[in-house]
RODO-2510 file (C-alpha; in nm, 4 decimals, decimal comma):
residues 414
     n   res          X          Y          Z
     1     x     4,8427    11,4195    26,2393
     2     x     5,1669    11,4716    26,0246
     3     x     5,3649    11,1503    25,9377
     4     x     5,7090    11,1451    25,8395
     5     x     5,7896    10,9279    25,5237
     6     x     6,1511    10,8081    25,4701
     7     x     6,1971    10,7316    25,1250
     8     x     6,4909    10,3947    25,0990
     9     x     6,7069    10,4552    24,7785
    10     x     6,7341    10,0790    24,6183
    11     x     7,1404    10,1568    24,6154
    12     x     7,3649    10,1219    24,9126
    13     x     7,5063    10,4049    25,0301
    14     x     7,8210    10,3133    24,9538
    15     x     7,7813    10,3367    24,5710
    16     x     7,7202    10,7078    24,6552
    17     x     8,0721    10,7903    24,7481
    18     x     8,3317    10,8102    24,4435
    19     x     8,5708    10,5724    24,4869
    20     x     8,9846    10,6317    24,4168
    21     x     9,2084    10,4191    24,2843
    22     x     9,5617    10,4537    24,4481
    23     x     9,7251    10,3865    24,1877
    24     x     9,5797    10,5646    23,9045
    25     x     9,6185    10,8510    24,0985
    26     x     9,9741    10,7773    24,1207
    27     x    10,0171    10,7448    23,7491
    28     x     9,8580    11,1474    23,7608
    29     x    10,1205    11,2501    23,9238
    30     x     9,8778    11,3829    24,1945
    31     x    10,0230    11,4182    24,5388
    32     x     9,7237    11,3184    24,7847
    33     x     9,9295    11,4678    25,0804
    34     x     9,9579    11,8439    24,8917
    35     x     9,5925    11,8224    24,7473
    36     x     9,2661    11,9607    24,8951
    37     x     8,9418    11,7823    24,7948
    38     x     8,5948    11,9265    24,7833
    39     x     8,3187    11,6875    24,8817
    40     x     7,9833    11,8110    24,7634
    41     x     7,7120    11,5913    24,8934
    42     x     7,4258    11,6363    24,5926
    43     x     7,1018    11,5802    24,7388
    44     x     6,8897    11,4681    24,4345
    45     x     6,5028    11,3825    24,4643
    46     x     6,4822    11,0416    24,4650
    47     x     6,2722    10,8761    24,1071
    48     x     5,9547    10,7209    24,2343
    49     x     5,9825    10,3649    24,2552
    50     x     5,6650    10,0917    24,3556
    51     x     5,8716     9,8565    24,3879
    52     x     6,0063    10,0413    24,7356
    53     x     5,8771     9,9923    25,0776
    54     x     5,7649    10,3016    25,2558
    55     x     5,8517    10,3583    25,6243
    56     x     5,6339    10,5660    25,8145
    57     x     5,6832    10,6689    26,1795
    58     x     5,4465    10,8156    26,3561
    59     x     5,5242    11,0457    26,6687
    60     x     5,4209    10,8745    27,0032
    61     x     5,2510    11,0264    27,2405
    62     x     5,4534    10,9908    27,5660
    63     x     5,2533    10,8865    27,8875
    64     x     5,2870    11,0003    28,1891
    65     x     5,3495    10,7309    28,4441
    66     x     5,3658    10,7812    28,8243
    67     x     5,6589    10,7679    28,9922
    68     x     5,6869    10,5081    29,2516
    69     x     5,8964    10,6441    29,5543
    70     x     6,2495    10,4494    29,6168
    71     x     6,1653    10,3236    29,9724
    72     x     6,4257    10,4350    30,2182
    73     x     6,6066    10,1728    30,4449
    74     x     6,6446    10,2874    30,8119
    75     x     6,9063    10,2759    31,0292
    76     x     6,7102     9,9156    31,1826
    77     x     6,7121     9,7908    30,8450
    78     x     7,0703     9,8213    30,7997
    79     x     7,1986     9,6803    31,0844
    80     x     6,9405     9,4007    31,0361
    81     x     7,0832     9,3374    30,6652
    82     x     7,4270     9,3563    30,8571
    83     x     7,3466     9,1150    31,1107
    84     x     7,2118     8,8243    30,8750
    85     x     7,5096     8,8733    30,6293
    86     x     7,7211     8,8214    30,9280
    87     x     7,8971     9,1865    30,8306
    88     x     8,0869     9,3338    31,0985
    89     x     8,0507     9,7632    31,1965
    90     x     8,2908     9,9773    31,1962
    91     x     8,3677    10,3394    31,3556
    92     x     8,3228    10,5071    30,9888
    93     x     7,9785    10,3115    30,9554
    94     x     7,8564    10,3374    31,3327
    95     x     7,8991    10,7135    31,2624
    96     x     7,7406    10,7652    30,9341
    97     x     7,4303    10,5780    31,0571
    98     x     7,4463    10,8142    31,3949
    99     x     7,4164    11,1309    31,1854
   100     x     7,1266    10,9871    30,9979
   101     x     6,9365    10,8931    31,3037
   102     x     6,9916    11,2267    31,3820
   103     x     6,8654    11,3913    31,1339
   104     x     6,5745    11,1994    31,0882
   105     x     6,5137    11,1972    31,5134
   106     x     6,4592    10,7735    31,4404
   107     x     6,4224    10,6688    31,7842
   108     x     6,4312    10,3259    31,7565
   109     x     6,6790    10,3441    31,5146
   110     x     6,9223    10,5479    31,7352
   111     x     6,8605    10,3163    32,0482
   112     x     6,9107     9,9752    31,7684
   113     x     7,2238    10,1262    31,6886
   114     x     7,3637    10,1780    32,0418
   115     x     7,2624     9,8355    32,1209
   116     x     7,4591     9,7477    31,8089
   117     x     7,7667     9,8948    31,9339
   118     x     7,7836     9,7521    32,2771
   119     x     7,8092     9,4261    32,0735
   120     x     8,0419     9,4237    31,8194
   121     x     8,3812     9,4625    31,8786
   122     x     8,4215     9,8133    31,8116
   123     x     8,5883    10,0358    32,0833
   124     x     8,4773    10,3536    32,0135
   125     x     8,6610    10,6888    32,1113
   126     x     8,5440    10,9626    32,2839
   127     x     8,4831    11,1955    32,0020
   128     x     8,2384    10,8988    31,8128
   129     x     8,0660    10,8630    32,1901
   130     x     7,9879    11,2347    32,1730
   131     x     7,7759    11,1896    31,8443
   132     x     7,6275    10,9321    31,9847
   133     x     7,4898    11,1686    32,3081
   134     x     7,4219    11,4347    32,0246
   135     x     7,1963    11,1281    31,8193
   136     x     7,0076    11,0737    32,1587
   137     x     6,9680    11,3952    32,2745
   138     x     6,8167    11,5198    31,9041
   139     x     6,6019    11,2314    31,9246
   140     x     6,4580    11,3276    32,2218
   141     x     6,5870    11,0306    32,4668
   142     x     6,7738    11,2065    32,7304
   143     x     6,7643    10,9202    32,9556
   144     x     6,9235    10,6873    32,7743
   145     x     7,2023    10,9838    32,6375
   146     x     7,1960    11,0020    33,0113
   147     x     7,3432    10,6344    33,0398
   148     x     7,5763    10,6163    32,7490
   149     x     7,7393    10,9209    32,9353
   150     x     7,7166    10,7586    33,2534
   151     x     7,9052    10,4298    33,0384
   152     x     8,1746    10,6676    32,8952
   153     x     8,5609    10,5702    33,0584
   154     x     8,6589    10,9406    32,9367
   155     x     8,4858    11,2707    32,8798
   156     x     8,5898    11,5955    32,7577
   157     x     8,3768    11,9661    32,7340
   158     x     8,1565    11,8436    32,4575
   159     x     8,0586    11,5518    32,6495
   160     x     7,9249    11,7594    32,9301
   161     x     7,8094    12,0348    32,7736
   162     x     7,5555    11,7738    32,5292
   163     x     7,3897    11,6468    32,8159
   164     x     7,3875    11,9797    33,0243
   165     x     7,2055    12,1551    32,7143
   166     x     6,9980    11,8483    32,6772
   167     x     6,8837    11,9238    32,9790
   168     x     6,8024    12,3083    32,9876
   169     x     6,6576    12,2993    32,6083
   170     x     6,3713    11,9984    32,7073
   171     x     6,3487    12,1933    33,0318
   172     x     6,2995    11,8547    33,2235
   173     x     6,5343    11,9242    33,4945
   174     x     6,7465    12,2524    33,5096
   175     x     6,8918    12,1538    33,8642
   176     x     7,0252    11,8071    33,7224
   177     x     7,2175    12,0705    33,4742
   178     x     7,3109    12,3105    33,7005
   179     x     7,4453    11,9890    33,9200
   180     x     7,6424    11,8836    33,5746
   181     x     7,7856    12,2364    33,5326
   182     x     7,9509    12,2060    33,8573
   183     x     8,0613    11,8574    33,8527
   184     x     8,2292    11,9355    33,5184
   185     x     8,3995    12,2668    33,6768
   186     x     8,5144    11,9606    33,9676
   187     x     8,5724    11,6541    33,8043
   188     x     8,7319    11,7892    33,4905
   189     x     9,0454    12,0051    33,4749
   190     x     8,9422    12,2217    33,1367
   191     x     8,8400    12,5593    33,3024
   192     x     9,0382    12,7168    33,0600
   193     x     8,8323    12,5140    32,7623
   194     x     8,4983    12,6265    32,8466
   195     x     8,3322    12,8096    32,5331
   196     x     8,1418    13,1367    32,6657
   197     x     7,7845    12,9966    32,5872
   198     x     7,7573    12,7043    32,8356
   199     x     7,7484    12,9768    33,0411
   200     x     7,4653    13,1294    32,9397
   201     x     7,2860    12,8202    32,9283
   202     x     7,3530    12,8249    33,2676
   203     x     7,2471    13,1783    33,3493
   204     x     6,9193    13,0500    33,1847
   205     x     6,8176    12,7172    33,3912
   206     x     6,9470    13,0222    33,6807
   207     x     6,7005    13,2533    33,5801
   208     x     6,3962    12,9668    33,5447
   209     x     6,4968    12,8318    33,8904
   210     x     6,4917    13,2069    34,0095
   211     x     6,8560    13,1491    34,1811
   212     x     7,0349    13,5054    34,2209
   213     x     7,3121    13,3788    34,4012
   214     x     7,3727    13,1022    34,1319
   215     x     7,3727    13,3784    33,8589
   216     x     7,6146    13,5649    34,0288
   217     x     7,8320    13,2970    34,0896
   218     x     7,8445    13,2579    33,6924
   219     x     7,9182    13,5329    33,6838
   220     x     8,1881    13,5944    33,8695
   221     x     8,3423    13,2931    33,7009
   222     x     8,2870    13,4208    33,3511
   223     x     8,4773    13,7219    33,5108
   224     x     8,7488    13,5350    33,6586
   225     x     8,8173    13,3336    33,2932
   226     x     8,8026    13,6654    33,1030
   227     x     8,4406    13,6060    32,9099
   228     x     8,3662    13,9636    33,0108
   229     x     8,6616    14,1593    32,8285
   230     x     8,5913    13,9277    32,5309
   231     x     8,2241    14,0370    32,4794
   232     x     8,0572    13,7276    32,3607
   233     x     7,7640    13,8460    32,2139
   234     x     7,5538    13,5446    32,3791
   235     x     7,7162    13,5525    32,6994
   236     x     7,6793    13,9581    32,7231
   237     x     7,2990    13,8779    32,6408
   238     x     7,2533    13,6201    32,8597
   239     x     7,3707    13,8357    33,1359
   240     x     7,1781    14,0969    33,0781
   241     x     6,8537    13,9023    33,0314
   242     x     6,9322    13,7185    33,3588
   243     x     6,9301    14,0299    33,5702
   244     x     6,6487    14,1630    33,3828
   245     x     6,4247    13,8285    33,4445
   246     x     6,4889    13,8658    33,8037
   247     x     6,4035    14,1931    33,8393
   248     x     6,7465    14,3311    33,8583
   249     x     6,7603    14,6382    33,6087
   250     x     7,0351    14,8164    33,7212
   251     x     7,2889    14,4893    33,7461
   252     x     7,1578    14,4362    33,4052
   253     x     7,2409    14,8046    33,3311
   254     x     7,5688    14,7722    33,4646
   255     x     7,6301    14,4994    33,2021
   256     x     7,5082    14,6843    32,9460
   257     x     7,7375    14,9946    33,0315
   258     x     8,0543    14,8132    33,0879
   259     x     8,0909    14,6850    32,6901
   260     x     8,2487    14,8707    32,4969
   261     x     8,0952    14,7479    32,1852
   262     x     7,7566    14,6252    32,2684
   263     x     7,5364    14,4479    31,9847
   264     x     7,1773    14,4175    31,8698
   265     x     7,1977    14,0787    32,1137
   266     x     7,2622    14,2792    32,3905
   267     x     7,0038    14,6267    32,3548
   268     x     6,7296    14,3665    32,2327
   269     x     6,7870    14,1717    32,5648
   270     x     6,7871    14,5777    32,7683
   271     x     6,4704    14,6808    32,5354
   272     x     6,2871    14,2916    32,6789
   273     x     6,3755    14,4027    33,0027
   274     x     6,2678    14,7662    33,0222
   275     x     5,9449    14,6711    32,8706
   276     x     5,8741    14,3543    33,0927
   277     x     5,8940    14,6012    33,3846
   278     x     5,6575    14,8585    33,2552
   279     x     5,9493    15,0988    33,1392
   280     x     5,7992    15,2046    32,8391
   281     x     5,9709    15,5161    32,8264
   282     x     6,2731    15,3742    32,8735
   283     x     6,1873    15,1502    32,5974
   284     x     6,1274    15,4083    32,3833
   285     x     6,4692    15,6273    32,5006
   286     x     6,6714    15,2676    32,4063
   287     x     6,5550    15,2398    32,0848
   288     x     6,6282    15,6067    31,9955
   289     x     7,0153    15,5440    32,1850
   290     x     7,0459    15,2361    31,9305
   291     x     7,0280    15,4711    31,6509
   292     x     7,2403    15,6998    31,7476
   293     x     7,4980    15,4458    31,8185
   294     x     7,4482    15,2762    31,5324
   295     x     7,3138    14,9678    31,6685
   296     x     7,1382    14,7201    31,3940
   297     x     6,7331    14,6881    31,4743
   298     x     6,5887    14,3465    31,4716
   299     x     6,2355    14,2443    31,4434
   300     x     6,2138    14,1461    31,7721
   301     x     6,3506    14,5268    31,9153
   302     x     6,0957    14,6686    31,6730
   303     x     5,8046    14,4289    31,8468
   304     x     5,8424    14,5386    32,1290
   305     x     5,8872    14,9420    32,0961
   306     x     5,5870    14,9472    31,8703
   307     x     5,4023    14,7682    32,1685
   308     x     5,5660    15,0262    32,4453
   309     x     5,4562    15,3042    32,2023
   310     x     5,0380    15,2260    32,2595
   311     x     5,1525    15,3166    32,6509
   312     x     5,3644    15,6110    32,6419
   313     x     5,0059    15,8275    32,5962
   314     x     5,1887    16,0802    32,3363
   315     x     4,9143    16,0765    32,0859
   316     x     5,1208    15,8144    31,8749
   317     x     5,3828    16,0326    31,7883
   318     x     5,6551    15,8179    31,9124
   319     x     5,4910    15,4871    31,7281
   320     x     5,4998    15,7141    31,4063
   321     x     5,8744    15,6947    31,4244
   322     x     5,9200    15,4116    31,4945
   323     x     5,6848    15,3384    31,2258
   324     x     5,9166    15,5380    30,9871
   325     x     6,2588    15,3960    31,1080
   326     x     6,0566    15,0373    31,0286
   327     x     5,9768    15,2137    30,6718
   328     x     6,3339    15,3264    30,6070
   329     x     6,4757    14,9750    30,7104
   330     x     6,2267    14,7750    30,5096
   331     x     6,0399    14,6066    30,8130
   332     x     5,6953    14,7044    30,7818
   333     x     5,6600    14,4156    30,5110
   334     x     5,7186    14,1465    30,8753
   335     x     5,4060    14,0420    30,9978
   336     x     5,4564    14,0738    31,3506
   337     x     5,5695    14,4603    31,2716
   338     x     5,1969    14,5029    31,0567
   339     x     5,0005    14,3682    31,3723
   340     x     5,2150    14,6087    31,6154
   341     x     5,2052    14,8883    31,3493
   342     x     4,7893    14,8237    31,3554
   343     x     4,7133    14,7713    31,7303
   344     x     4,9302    15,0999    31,8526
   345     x     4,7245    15,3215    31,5634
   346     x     4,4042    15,1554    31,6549
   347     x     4,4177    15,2028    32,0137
   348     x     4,5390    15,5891    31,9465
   349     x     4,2203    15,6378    31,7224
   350     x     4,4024    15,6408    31,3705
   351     x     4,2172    15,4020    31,1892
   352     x     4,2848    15,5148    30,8656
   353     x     4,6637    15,4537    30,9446
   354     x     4,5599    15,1089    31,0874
   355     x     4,4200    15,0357    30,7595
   356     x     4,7248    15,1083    30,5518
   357     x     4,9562    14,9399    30,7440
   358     x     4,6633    14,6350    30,7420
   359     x     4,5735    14,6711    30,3508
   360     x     4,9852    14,7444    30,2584
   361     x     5,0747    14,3412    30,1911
   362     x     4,7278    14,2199    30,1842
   363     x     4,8365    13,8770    30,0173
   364     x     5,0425    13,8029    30,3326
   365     x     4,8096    13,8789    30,6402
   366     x     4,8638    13,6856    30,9031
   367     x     4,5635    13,5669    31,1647
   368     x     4,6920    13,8608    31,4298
   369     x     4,6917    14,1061    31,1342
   370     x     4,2985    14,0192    31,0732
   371     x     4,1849    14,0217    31,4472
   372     x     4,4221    14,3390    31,5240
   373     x     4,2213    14,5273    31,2501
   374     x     3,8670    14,3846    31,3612
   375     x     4,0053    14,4832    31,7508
   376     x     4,0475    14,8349    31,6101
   377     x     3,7359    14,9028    31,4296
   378     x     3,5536    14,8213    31,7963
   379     x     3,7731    15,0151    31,9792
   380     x     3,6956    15,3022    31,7431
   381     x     3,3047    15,2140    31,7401
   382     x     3,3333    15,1743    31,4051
   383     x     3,1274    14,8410    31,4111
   384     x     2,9703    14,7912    31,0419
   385     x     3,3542    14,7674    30,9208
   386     x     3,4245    14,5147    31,1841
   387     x     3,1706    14,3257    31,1215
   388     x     3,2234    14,3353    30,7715
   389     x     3,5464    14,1942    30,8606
   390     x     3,4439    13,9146    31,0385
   391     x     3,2653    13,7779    30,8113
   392     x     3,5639    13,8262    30,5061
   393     x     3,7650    13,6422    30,8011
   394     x     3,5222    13,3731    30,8742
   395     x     3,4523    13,2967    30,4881
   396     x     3,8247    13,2490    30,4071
   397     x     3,8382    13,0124    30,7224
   398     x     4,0654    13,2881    30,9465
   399     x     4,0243    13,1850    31,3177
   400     x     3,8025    13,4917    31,4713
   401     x     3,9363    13,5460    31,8497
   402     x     3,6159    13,4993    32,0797
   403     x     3,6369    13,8186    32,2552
   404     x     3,5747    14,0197    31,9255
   405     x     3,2443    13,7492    31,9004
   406     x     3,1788    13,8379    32,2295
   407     x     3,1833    14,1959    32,2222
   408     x     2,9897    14,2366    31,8745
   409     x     2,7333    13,9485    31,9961
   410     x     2,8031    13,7385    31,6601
   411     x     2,8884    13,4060    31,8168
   412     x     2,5553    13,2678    31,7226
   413     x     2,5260    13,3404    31,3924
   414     x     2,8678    13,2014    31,3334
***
């Protein structure tokens, strides 16, 4: 190992650097202020001397030590600290604590903090209240969101429309949220401030609770506050989707026809439809009407024409273009596009397409890439490659569907 030696002159380094004398230079008749100087630093080796210590350093070797994670206080901690330095709350810190019981869904932090509140001295507005629905609600506490919103001397839209999507989203009671929806409409005078989606969280908990007449009602009302001639995107979806869940096609049609600039939201919710009912066709003749219209393709429209493609019975010639339109926009890298791209070749016989779409991002196959390939080798009879498969799947720990066990009799030796 190299060492560097630092040799210590016996001089100060002071008695290096000329020295001038003010006033001799004075007596020169040199003018300091109109004179440049040219310092030349001489580095000279310097003469051996025993007599001088040698300093040697040596390079150390740095060691690695682990770091010990800063604990995090929680929200309980900090209003304990609070509480036994006798500190009092505040809106400003109430609220910063609320968003970070949010974020980390703490419980028991969130309900600490409430009961916090209701102490101190703080009166807090409506605005602050509405975080604190949004903390409980995020945390997953609906019932006691349920109370503070009960507790609240004033509410406005946000305060309603928390608890309403509270509801719907856990799906624990859609009728105590459609009940909400129409309290707000009668309790509160702010028609004209309801946003276009609480309506279609409404047409939702509608659709689930299989309530036409409810539907309609919304919307008529969505009518009557001119959400139809704006064309929310969501609302326009939620529409359609709502007809289309109850069986309704041509009111969802009807929807559909009457925009004048309808979305990807809204022919993705059409194409759900028209396949859901065994419209495959149909499926097929929307996705072609999207292109000509200019309509952006999602992965979710692509799903599910690939999937109505394996029905049509044309030999796979509509799957082919969809297959190329996927190509052209740079979806066939997806996953869920590669496992509809293999199951609609495999069921039409064209295995060796099933295996380029299988083999074309090998390093990101997904389980339902694996068991759509193995499902297409059987349906094909071509057995050695899917048992070959199997076992590549079962010795890089892929979960092998039991049917496929099933129907090649393997399930013992696995």
């Amino acid at each position: 190992m190299r060492t560097l030696e630092l040799a210590l002159s016996p001089h100060p380094v002071s008695s290096l650097i000329p020295s001038f004398n003010h006033s001799s230079t004075q007596t020169l008749g040199i003018d300091l202020n109109k004179t440049t100087f040219d310092t030349h630093l001489l580095l000279r080796r310097p003469k051996h001397q025993n007599s001088e210590p040698v300093v040697v350093l040596q390079a150390q070797i740095p060691i690695d030590r682990p770091q010990t994670p800063i604990p995090r206080c929680s929200t309980s901690d900090i209003l304990r600290i609070m509480d036994s330095l006798s500190l009092p709350g505040n809106e400003d810190l109430y609220s910063s604590l609320a968003k970070e019981s949010t974020s980390e869904c703490d419980q028991r932090g969130a309900y600490d903090l409430t009961v916090h509140i209701l102490k101190s001295s703080v009166r807090p507005r409506t605005s602050f209240l509405n975080r604190l629905l949004l903390m409980h609600v995020s945390c997953g506490r609906l019932d006691t969101a349920r109370q503070v919103f009960d507790r609240m001397p004033r509410r406005d839209f946000h305060s309603w429309a928390i608890v309403i999507l509270g509801y719907i989203e856990t799906g624990c009671d859609y009728e105590e949220a459609v009940s909400l929806f129409v309290s707000m409409l009668e309790h509160q005078n702010c028609a004209s401030k309801i946003a276009p989606w609480i309506m279609g969280c409404v047409l939702k908990a509608s659709a689930v609770m299989g309530d036409l007449g409810l539907g309609q009602q919304v919307h008529g009302l969505c009518q009557k506050l001119g959400f139809i001639e704006e064309e929310d995107s969501y609302l326009s979806g939620s529409l359609i989707r709502f007809y289309g869940e109850l069986g309704c096609l041509e009111d969802a049609n009807l929807v559909l026809e009457q925009l004048s600039n309808a979305d990807t939201v809204a022919w993705a919710a059409k194409v759900s439809n028209d396949y859901r009912e065994g419209e495959f066709e149909e499926v097929i003749r929307g996705f072609v009407e999207m292109g000509k219209q200019g309509i952006k393709k999602n992965v979710s429209v692509f799903s599910k024409v690939l999937k109505a493609s394996a029905w049509v019975g044309d030999g796979g010639r509509s799957g082919g273009g969809v297959h190329a339109d996927a190509l052209k926009l740079g979806f066939e890298s997806d996953c869920l596009i590669r496992c509809r791209l293999i199951e609609m070749y495999g069921k039409y016989g064209k295995v060796r397409d099933a295996e380029k779409a299988f083999m074309s991002r090998k390093d990101e196959m997904s389980v339902g890439c694996w068991n759509a390939m193995a499902a297409g080798y059987m349906q094909n009879g071509c057995y050695i490659e899917a048992i070959k498969l199997l076992y590549q799947m079962k010795a890089i720990g892929i979960t092998v569907q039991d049917a496929l066990l099933s129907e090649v009799k393997l399930k013992p030796t696995f």
